[in-house]
NUFI-542499 format. One line per field, with one value per residue: x, y, z of N, C-alpha, C in turn. Coordinates in Angstrom, 1 decimal. Example, Ala and Ser with C-alpha at 12.3 -4.5 7.8 and 13.67 -1.06 7.14 Angstrom:
<pts>
n.px	13.2; 12.8 .
n.py	-5.7; -2.2 .
n.pz	7.8; 7.1 .
ca.px	12.3; 13.7 .
ca.py	-4.5; -1.1 .
ca.pz	7.8; 7.1 .
c.px	13.2; 12.9 .
c.py	-3.3; 0.0 .
c.pz	7.8; 7.9 .
</pts>
This chain:
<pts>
n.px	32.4; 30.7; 29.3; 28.2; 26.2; 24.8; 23.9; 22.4; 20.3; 19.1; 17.8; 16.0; 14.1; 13.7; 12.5; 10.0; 8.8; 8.3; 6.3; 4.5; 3.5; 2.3; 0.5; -1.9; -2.3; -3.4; -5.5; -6.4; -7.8; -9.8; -11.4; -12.4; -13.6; -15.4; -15.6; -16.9; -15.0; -14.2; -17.2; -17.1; -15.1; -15.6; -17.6; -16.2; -14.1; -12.8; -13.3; -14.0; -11.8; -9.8; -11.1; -11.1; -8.2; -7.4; -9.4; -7.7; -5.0; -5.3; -6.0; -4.1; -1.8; -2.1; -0.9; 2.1; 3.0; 3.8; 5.9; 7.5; 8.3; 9.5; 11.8; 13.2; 14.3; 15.7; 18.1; 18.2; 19.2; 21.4; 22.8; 23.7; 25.7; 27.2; 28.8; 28.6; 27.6; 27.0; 24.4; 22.6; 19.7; 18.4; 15.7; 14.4; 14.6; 13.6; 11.1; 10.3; 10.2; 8.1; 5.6; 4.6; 4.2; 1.9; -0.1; -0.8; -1.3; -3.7; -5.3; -5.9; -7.0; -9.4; -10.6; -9.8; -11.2; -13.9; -14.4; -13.2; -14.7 .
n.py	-1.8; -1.6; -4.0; -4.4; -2.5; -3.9; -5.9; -4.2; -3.5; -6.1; -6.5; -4.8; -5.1; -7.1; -6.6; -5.1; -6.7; -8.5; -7.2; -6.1; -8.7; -9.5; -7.4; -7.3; -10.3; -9.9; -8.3; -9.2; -12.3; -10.4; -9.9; -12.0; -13.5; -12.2; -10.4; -7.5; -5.0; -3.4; -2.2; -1.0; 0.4; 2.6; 3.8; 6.1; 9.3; 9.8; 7.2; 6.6; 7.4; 5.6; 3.3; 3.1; 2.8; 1.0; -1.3; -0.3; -1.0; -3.8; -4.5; -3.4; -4.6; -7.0; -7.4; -5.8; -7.7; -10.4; -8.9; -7.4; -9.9; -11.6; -10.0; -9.6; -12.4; -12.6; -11.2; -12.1; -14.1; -13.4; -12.2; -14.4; -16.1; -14.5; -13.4; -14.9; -14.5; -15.9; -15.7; -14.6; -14.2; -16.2; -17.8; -15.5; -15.1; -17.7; -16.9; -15.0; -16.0; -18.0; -16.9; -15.0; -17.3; -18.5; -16.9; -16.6; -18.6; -19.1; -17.2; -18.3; -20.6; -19.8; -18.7; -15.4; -13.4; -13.4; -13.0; -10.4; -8.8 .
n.pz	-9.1; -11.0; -10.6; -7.9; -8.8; -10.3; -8.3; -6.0; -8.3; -8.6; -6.4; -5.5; -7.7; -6.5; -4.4; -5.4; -7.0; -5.0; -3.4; -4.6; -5.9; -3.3; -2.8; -4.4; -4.8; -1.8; -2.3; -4.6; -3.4; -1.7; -3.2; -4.7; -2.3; -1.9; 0.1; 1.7; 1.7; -0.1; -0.3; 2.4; 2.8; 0.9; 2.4; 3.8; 4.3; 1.0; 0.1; -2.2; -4.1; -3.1; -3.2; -6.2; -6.8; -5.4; -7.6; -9.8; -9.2; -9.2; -12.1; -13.4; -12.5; -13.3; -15.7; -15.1; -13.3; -14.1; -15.8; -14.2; -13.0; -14.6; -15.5; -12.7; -12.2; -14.4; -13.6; -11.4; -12.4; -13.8; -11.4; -10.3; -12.0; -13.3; -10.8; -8.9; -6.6; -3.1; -2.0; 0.8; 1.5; 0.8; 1.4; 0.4; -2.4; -2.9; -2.1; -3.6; -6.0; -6.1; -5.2; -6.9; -9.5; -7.6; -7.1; -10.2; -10.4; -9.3; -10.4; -12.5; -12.3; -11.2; -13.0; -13.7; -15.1; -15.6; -12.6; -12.0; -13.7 .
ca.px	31.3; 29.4; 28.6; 27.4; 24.9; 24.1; 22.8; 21.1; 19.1; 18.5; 17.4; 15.0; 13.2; 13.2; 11.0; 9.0; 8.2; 7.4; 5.3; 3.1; 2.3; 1.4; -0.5; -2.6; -2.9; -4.2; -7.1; -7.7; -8.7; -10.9; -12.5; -12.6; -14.3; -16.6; -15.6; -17.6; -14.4; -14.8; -18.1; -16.6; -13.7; -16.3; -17.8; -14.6; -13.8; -12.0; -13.3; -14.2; -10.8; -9.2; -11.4; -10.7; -6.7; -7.2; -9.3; -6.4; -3.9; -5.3; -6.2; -3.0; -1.4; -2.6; 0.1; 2.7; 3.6; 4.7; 6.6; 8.2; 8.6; 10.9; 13.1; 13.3; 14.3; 16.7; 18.5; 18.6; 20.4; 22.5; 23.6; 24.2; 26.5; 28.5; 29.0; 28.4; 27.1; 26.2; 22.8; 21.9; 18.4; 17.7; 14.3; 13.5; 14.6; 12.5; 9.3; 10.3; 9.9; 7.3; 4.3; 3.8; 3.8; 1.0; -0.7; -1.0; -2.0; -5.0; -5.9; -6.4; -7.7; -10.3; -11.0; -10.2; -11.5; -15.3; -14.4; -13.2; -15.9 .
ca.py	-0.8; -1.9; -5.6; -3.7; -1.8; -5.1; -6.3; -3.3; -3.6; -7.0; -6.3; -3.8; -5.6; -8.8; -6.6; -4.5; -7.9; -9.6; -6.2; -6.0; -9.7; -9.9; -6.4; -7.7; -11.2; -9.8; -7.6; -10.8; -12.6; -10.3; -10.2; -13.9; -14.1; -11.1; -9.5; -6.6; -4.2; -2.0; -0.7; -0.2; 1.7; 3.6; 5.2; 6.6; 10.0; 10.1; 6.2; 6.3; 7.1; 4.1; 2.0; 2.7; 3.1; -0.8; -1.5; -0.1; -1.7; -5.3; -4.2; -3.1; -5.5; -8.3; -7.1; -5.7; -8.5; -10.8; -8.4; -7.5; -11.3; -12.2; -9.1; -10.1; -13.7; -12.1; -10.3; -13.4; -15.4; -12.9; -12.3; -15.9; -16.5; -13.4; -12.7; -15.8; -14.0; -16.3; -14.8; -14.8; -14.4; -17.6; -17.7; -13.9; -15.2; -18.4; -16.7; -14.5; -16.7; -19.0; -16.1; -14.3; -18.3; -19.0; -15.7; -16.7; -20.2; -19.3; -16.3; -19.1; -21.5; -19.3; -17.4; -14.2; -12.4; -13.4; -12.4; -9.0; -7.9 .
ca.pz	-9.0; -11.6; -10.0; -7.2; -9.3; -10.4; -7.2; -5.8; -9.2; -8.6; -4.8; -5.7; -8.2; -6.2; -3.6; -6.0; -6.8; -3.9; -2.5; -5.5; -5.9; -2.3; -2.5; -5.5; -4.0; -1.3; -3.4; -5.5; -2.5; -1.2; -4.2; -4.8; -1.5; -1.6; 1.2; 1.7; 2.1; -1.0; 0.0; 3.8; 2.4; 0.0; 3.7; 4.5; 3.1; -0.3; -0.1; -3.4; -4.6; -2.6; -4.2; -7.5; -7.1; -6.0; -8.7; -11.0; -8.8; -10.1; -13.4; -14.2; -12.1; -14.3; -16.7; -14.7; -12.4; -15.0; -16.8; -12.8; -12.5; -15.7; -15.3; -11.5; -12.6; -15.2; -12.8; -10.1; -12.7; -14.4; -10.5; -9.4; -12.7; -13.0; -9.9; -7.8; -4.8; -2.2; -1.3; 2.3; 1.2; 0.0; 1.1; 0.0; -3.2; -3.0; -2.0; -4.9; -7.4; -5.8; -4.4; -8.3; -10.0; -6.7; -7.5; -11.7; -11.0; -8.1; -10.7; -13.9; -11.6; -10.4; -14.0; -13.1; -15.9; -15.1; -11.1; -12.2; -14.2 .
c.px	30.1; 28.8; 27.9; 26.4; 24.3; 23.1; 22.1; 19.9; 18.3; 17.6; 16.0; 14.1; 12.8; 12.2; 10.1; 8.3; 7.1; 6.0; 4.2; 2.2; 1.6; 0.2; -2.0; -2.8; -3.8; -5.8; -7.4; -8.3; -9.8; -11.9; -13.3; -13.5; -15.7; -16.8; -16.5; -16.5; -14.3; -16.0; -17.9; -16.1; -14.7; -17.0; -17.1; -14.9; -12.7; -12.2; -13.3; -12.7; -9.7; -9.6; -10.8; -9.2; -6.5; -7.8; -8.5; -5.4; -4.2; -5.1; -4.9; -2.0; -0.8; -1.2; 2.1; 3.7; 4.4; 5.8; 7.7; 9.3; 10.0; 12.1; 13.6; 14.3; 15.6; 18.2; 19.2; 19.3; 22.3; 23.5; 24.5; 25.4; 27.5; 29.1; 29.5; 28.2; 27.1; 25.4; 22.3; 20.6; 17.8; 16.1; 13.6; 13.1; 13.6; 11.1; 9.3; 9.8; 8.5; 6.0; 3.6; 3.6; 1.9; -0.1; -1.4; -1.6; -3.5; -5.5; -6.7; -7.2; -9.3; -11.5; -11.2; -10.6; -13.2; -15.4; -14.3; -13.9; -16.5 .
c.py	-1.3; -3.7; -5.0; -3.2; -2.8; -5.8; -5.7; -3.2; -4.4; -7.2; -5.2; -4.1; -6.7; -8.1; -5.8; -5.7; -8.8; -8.3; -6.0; -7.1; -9.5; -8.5; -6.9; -9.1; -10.6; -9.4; -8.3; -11.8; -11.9; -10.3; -11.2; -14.2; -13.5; -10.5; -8.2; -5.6; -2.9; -1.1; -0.7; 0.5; 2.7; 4.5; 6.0; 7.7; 9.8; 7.8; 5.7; 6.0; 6.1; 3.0; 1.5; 2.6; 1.6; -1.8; -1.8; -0.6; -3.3; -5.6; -4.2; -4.4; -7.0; -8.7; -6.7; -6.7; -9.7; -10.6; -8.6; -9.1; -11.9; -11.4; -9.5; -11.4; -13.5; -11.8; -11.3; -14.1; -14.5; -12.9; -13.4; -16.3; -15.8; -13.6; -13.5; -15.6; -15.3; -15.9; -15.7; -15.1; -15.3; -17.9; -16.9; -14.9; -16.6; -18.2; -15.4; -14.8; -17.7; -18.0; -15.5; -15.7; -18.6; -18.1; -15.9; -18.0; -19.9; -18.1; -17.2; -19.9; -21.2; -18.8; -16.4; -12.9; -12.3; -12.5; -10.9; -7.8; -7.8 .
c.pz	-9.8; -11.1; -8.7; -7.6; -9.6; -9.0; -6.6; -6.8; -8.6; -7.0; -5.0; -6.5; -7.4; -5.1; -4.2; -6.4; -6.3; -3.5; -3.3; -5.7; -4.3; -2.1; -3.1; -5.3; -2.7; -1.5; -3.8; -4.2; -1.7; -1.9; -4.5; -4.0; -1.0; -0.5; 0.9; 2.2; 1.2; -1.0; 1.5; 3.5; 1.7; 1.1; 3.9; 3.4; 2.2; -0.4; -1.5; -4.5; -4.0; -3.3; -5.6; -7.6; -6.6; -7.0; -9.7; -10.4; -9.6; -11.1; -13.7; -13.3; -13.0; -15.2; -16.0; -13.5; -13.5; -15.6; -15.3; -12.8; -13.4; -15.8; -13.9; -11.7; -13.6; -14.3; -11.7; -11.1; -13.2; -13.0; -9.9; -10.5; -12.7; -12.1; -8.2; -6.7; -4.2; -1.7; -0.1; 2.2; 0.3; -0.3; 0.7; -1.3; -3.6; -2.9; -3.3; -6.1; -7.7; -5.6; -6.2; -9.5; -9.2; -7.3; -9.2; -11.4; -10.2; -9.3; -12.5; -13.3; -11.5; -11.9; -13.5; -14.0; -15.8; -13.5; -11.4; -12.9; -13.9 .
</pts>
């Protein structure tokens, strides 16, 4: 029972994970590139509060994916040692580990503290 709770943990972080870097990758690119999609969205009604809820998705992001990322990573080893799954999801777990590293290196590369101000 409880090795099972173990891996539903580890399955649920490994895609809160994946779904936030690629959310927040995706918003840092449009930023990066200056899309003009924040003042499109800002026509729309209640555009304004979309904007800012991805605003604060980056913002806080910044902080949150990291943290996501080492407990994720925690979780994937504690599982593979205990437990020795053989995980089907090899590549989940490879683009797991690889999309929020890609994500931290394209956001230092870039300076993303000048881009986001």
């Amino acid at each position: 029972m409880k090795t099972a709770l173990i891996v539903k943990l580890k399955n649920i972080f490994m895609y809160i994970t994946l779904i936030w870097a690629s959310v927040m990758l995706a918003v840092y690119l449009v930023v990066l590139f200056e899309i003009p999609l924040f003042a499109w969205i800002s026509y729309l009604p209640l555009g304004e509060k979309f904007c800012n809820l991805l605003s604060f998705l980056i913002l806080f992001g910044i902080w949150i994916v990291p943290a996501l990322y080492i407990i994720t990573i925690f979780f994937m080893i504690l599982v593979r040692k205990k437990i020795k799954e053989d995980s089907q999801n090899k590549r989940l777990s490879l683009f797991v580990i690889i999309l929020p590293l890609c994500l931290a290196s394209l956001m230092l590369l870039t300076n993303f503290v000048e881009i986001l101000a």
